[in-house]
N, C-alpha and C positions, 0 to 999 in steps of 0.2 A: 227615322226613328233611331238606326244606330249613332249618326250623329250627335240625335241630341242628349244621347246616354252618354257616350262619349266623353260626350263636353261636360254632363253632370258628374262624370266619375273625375274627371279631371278638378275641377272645383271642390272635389269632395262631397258630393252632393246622394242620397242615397237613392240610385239611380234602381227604380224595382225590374226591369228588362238582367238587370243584372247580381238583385239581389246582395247590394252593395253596402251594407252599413258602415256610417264615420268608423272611420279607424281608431282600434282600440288601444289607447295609449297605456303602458303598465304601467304601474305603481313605483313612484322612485323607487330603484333598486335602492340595498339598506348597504352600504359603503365599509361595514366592519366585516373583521377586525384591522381591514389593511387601513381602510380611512377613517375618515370621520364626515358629518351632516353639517355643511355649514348654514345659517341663515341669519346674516347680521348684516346691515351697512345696505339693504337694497340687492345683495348675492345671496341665493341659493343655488348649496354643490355640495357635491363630494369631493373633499380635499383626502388628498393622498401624499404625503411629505415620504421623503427620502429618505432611506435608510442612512445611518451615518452620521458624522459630524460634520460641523462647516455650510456654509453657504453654495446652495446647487440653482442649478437651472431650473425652471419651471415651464412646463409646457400646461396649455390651454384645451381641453378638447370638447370637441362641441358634436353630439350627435345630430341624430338627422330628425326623419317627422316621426320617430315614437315619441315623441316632445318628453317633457321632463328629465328625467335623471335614468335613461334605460339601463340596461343592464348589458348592451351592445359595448354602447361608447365607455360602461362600467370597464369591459375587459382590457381596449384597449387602456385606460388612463392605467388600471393594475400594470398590465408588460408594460408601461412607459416607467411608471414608480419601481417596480422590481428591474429596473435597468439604470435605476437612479436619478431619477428626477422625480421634483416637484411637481402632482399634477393636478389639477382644479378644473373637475369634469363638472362644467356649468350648467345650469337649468336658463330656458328663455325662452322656454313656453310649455304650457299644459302638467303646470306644479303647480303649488299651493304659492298663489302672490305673484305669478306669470299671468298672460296672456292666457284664453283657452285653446283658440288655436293658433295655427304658424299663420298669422298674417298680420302686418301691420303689429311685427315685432322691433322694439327701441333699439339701435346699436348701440343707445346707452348702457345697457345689459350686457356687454362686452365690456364696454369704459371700466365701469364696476368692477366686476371681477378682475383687469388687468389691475386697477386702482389696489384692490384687496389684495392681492400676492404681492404685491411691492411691498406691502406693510408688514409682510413676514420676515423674521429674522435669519429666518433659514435659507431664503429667495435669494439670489443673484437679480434682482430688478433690472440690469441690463441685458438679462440674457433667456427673454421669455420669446417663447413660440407657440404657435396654435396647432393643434392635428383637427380634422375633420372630417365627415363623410356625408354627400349626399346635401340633402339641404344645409347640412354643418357644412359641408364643403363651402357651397354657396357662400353661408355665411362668413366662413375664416374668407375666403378673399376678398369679400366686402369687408371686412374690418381690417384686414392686414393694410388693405391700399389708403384707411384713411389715417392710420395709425405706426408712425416710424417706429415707435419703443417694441416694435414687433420682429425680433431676430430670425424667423424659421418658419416657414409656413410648409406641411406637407399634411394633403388633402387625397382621399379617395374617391370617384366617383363624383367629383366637381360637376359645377356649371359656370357656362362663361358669362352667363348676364346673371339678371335678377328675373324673376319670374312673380307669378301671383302666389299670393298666400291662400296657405288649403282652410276656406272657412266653413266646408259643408254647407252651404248655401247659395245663391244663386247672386248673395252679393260680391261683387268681383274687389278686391284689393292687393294690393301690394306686401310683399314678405315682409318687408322693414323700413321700418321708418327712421327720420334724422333728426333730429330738433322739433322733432313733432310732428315734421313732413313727411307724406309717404313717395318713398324711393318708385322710380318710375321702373316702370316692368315691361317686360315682352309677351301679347299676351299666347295664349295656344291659340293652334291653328288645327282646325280639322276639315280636311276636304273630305269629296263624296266616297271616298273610296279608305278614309281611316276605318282602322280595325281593333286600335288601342290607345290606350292613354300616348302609349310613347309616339305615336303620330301624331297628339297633339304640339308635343314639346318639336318633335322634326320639323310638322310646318310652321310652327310659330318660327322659327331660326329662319325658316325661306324668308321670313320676312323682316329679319334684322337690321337692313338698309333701312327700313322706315321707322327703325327706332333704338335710336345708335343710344339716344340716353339711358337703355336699360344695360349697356353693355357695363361688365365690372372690370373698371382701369387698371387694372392688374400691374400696369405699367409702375404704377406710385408704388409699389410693395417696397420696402427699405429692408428687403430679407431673400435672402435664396426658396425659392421654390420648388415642389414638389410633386406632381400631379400621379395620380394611379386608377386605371380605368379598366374595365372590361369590353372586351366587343362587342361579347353577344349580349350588352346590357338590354335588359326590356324592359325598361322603367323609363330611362329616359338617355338620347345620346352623350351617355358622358366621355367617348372616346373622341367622337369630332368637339364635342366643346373643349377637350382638353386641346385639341389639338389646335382649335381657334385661341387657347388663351398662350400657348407657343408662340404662334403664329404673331400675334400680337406683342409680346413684346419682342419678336425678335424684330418686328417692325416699329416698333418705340425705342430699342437701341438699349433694352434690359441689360444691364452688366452685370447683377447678378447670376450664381451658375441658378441653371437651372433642368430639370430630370423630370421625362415623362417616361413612364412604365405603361406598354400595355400589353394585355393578354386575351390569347386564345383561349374558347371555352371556358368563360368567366363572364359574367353577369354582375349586376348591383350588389353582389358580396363580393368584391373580389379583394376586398381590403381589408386589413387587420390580422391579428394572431392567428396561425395556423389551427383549425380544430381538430381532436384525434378521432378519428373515424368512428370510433367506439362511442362518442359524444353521441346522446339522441339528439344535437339541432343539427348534429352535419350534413343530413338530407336537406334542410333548411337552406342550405346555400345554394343550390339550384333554382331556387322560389323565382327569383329576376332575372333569370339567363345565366346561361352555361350549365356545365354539370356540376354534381358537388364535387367531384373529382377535380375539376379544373379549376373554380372559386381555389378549395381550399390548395392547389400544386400552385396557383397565383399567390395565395397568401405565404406559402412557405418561401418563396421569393420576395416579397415585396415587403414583406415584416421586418426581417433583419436590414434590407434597405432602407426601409424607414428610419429605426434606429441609427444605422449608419449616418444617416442623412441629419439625425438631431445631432449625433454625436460631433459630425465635425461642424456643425454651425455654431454649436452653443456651447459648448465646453472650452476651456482654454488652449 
């Protein structure tokens, strides 16, 4: 029985052993007064242009499975724009004109939007990067490694392959698709003895020998890298998958730099702007592992290296 709860909560599936309902996606957060609502051309986002004159960088950022336009990946693209860049916090699923859920999402949806900031006048088009976290993560390194005009890739809480897409149903598919194809995936794994989701993503990984094609080539990335994980993640291993996508290209002969961060007592939040304790979501950052203490002593580290990290890839 816990099995097959397991595997349902893993799917999405609203498993009653556990009183699981789909996950509640929020309402595009509303992008003013710093941005604006885009929806033109096939892109729906919140753009956030740079303070100042002159042509800047643009970074890409892609939340995770609150789908649409949350108000997470909201805050990051703000600290990116209040630090001077262009930033176009993309929707590519569970918006008005997306997918409903994260699966068997287009990577043309990425095309797009990098297509749309190049046609801005303020944009430096040679000098765009992606941020991410979590299934965004996923995603920025599936799109970096197919896409050279991508300068900067720096990701929170990644994965090394491609995994299933969460359709709340018992039909199994793939995150994303290519030309209309769905990318192939690794799937979970749950033996007699799992206790949580995150043992389905561990055992699925025991069995990444027998399905090298869901692995993300990371190696093709035409950009410096950035990875940032927790340990006590419980969501899903994104400290050894980071350490697998290291692993990887230091075994493909990346000559790219590249920077892995990880941290003690931090979990699936351990990425993004520092919260002030006084914030009512700072207990929130506990929710996937670690304390909120450690999430956010992680974020107050890894945030200004993030920046660090756009500043010197993409600026002149």
């Amino acid at each position: 029985m816990i099995k097959t709860c397991l595997i349902a909560l893993a799917l999405g599936i609203a498993a009653p052993a556990f009183s699981q309902p789909p996950h509640a996606k929020p309402a595009p957060a509303d992008p003013a007064p710093e941005g604006v609502r885009i929806d033109q051309d096939g892109v729906l986002a919140n753009y956030f242009a740079a303070p100042g004159q002159g042509r800047r960088p643009a970074i890409i950022v892609l939340g995770g499975s609150e789908g649409g336009l949350g108000p997470g990946a909201m805050r990051d693209a703000k600290a990116l724009q209040a630090h001077g860049f262009n930033v176009l916090q993309l929707a590519y699923f569970g918006a008005p004109g997306e997918p409903d859920r994260l699966a068997d999402v287009p990577l043309e949806t990425f095309t797009r939007g990098l297509a749309w900031l190049k046609t801005r006048s303020e944009v430096d088009g040679e000098r765009i990067g992606l941020e991410g976290g979590s299934k965004g993560a996923e995603a920025a390194l599936l799109f970096a490694s197919r896409s050279p005009e991508i300068k900067a890739v720096a990701v929170g809480m990644p994965s090394s392959v491609v995994w299933p897409g969460i359709t709340y149903s018992a039909e199994v598919k793939s995150s994303w698709t290519a030309d209309g194809r769905p990318l192939p995936f690794l799937p979970y794994a749950f033996d007699a003895n799992a206790k949580s989701i995150y043992d389905g993503y561990a055992g699925g990984l025991k069995a990444l020998d027998q399905h090298a094609d869901a692995i993300i080539p990371v190696e093709r990335i035409n950009a410096p890298v950035m990875l940032v994980c927790g340990k006590a993640d419980t969501l899903w291993p994104s400290c050894p998958m980071s350490e697998q996508i290291v692993a990887r290209l230091k075994a493909k002969g990346f000559k790219r730099p590249v920077e892995l961060l990880e941290y003690d007592d931090a979990g699936h939040a351990v990425h993004g702007p520092r919260l002030d304790p006084a914030d009512p979501r700072f207990q929130n950052l506990a929710g996937l592992g670690g304390s909120a203490a450690g999430n956010n002593k992680a974020r107050q580290d890894d945030w200004p290296r993030t920046l660090a990290f756009f500043d010197a890839a993409l600026r002149p």
